[in-house]
C-alpha positions, 0 to 999 in steps of 0.5 A, a space after each residue: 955245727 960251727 959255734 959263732 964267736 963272741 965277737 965277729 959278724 955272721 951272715 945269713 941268707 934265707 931263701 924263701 917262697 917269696 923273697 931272697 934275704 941277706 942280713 949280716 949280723 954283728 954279734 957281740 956275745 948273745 946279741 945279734 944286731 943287723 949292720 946289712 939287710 937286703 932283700 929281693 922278691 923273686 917269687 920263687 914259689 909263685 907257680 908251686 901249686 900250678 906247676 909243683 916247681 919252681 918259678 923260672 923267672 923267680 930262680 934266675 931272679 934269686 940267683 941273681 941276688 945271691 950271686 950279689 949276696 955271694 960277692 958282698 960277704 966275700 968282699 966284707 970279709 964275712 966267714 960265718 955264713 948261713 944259706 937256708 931254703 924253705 918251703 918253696 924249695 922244699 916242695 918243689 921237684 926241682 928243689 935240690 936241682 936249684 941248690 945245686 946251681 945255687 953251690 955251683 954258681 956262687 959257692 953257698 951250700 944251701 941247707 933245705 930245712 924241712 918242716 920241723 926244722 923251720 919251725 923250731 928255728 922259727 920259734 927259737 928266733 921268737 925266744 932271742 927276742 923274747 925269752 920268756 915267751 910261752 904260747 904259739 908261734 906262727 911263722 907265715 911264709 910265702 908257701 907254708 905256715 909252720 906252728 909250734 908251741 913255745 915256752 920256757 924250756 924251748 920250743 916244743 910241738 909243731 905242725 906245718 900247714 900249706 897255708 902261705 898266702 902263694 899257695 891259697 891263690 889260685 889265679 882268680 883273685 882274692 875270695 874272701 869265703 874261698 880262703 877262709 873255707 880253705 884255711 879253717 879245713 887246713 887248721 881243722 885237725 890242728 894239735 897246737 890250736 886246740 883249747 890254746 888261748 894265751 899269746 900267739 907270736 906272730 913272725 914273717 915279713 906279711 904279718 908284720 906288714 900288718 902289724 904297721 898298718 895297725 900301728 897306723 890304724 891305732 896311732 900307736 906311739 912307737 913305730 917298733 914292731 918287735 913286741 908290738 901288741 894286737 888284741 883280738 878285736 885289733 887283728 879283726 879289724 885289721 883283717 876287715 881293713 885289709 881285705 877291703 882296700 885296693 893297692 893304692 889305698 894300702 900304700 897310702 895306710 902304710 908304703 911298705 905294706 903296699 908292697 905285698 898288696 896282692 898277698 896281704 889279704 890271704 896273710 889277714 884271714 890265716 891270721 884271723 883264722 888261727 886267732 879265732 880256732 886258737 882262741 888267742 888273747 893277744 897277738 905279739 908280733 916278733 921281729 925275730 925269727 927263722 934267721 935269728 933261731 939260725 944263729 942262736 942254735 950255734 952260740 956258745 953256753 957262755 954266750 946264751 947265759 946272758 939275757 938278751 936285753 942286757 946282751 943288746 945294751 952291753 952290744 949297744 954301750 960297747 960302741 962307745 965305751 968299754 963294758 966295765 962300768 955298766 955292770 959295776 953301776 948296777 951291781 953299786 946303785 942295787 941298795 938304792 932300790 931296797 924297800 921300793 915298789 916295783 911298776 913292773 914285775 919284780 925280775 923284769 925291773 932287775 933286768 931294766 935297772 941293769 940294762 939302763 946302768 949298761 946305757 948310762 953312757 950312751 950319750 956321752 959323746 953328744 954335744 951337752 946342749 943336743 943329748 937331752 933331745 936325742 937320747 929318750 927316742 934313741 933308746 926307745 928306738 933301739 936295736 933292743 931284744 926281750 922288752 915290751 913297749 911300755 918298758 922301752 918307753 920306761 928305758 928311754 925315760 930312765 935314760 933321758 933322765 940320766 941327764 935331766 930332771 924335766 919330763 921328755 917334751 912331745 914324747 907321746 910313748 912316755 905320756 901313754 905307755 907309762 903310768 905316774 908311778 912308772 914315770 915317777 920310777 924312771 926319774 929315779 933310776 935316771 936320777 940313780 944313775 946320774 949320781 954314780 955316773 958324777 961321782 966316779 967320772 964313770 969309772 969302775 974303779 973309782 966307783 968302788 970307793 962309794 958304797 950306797 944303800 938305803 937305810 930308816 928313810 935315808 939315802 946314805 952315801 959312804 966315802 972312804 976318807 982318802 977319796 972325800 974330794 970326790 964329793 964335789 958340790 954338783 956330786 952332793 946335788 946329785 945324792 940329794 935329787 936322787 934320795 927325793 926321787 926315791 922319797 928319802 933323804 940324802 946323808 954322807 958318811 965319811 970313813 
């Protein structure tokens, strides 16, 4: 199996029951930030049940698409590639007749995963964006639903149903007690669901529609889906709203969602179903999925050692500087911490303070008078991987406050995602990384000459003699607005 570089872009293309998607992807060391994204909803699956082969529209469609697809890598120069069919092509008797076209015409080699491969696929995508995850991932394409148990270690057990919401249409519209006999029999001898309770993480492009019309629903303050939240009370309401509103109603909750209109009330009860037969807590829906496992299976030790959120901000920092400083801010403005309580768990704000030390610079290339306006939502918005939505709301605050004292003004996501003592922690992370930022022009090798550490309620800075002049006036302001954010008192020691 080909291993990607740390450093070069990977495509891939999965080929679905209902859609046709490429996405190309830079890859810098673990993180995987899409620079292309294209999609066609061919129906490939649509006649499956009826007929058990592929739609005929739906093939000449896909193939069309990924002829496009086949021209676009080639001419981006795009060596790194990944064709992968699902259940539809799977299933179908004219299944490996279709990726032999697919070769013959475009020159993909199409790689059919059974069962288990989508699923632990599916489920080691979930792990890219969340590696700690631990619970059940459901991966509801058009034909199939494929469950698997995750955790730590990897993925673990998983089962495949005929649950996608092609398969339960039987031609004469939605029937709410219909589908919902037909998904409890399908999930009645389910291992993975029995006595489960926990988290459920939820992947495919039909939940996701339904994780926006309850960001809608619910006016939720950021409009990321990856590691947006339902409770089971959210889901069943959603379900309820989805299952009784016509195309156009759908499309005035949320345009996107309007697009699977026809599909959308079969991906509610499935997802109803599996909350109420798992006993769920909470669903987490994950923006990674079957294409992210696909890469992640084929990176380096080297690159999987590093943790993808300070992966995705080293990947997002990189574009405007080099990574030295990132790590040395974070490594030097350690001590300042010691003796603080935490607002999140202990290891989590380890992780926070390094990917906000590799994001201290971000802004740097905005204009003085714009970047205080544009850096909390860019932060908050980013392509980031691994972090829930409190804490991209706290990233964001540490960030903004890297180049100012005032609160974010009209930010929603700060006021009621964040706590006051989360609130008050990001201003003095930002206020932290301010400081090393001002003192060493953001140089890893002039931040050497400071050492810093909190000691007997002081905040003291130590500067080798020859480097004092480094300790300007504005330097001195930020070592004492640092020391009052972390309720200490600022001291300079030259020696």
């Amino acid at each position: 199996m080909k291993t990607l570089l740390d450093s070069e872009d990977a495509a891939v293309i999965d080929v679905g029951s209902n859609s046709v998607r490429l996405v190309v992807y830079r890859i810098d060391g673990r993180a995987m930030t899409p620079i292309l994204n294209e999609k066609v909803m061919a129906g490939l699956g649509r006649d499956l049940s009826r007929t058990g082969a592929l739609s005929k529209d739906g093939a000449d469609m896909a193939l069309r698409a990924l002829r496009r697809f086949a021209t676009l890598l080639e001419a981006q120069g795009v060596t790194s590639k990944f064709a992968v069919a699902t259940a539809a092509v799977r299933d179908a008797k004219d299944g490996h007749a279709f990726a032999k076209r697919i070769k013959d015409e475009t020159g993909l080699d199409l790689r059919i995963l059974d069962g288990a491969d989508e699923a632990k696929l599916s489920a080691l995508g979930v792990s890219a964006g969340a590696p700690d995850a631990k619970g059940i991932v459901g991966d509801l394409g058009g034909a199939s639903l494929e469950l698997v148990e995750i955790a730590a270690s990897g993925p673990g057990h998983g089962e495949t149903f005929p649950l996608g919401p092609l398969t339960l249409m039987d031609g004469e519209g939605f029937d709410y007690e219909r589908v919902t006999k037909e998904v409890e029999r399908m999930l009645e001898g389910a291992r993975v669901l029995a006595k489960r309770g926990g988290d459920f993480f939820a992947v495919g492009g039909a939940w996701r529609a339904l994780g926006r019309i309850d960001i809608v629903l619910s006016n939720h303050p950021i409009g990321v889906l990856h590691h947006h939240e339902m409770s089971r009370n959210e889901v069943l309401k959603v379900a309820d709203v989805v299952r009784k509103q016509s195309k156009r109603s759908l499309e005035r909750l949320e345009e996107a969602a309007a697009k699977r209109a026809e599909t959308l009330p079969y991906a509610a009860v499935v997802l109803e179903r599996v909350m109420m037969l798992g006993n769920f807590d909470r669903v987490i829906l994950s923006a990674f999925g079957l294409r992210e496992g696909v890469l992640l299976e084929r990176m380096s030790a080297e690159a999987l050692a590093t943790h993808p959120l300070i992966a995705a901000a080293e990947a997002l920092a990189g574009r405007w500087r080099s990574r030295g400083f990132g790590p040395a801010l974070e490594n030097w403005m350690a001590p300042m911490f010691e003796g603080q309580l935490p607002v999140f768990a202990t290891a989590r704000e380890k992780v926070l303070r390094g990917a906000a030390a590799r994001l201290a610079d971000v802004g740097g290339p905005l204009h003085p008078d714009q970047r205080v306006e544009i850096m909390f939502d860019l932060i908050l918005r980013a392509p980031l991987a691994a972090i829930s939505h409190p804490e991209r709301a706290f990233l964001a605050a540490a960030i903004h406050h890297r180049y100012t004292k005032a609160q974010p003004r009209h930010a929603a996501a700060y006021l009621r995602l964040l706590n006051e003592e989360q609130q008050a922690a990001a201003a003095a992370l930002g206020a932290s990384l301010r400081l090393g930022a001002d003192l060493s022009g953001r140089c890893e090798t002039l931040l050497a000459n400071f050492e810093i550490a909190a000691v007997d309620g002081k905040l003291v800075l130590r500067v080798k003699r020859k480097m004092a002049h480094l300790v300007t006036e504005t330097a001195a302001r930020r070592l004492e607005a640092a020391a009052a954010a972390l309720g200490l008192t600022a001291e300079t020691k030259v020696t």
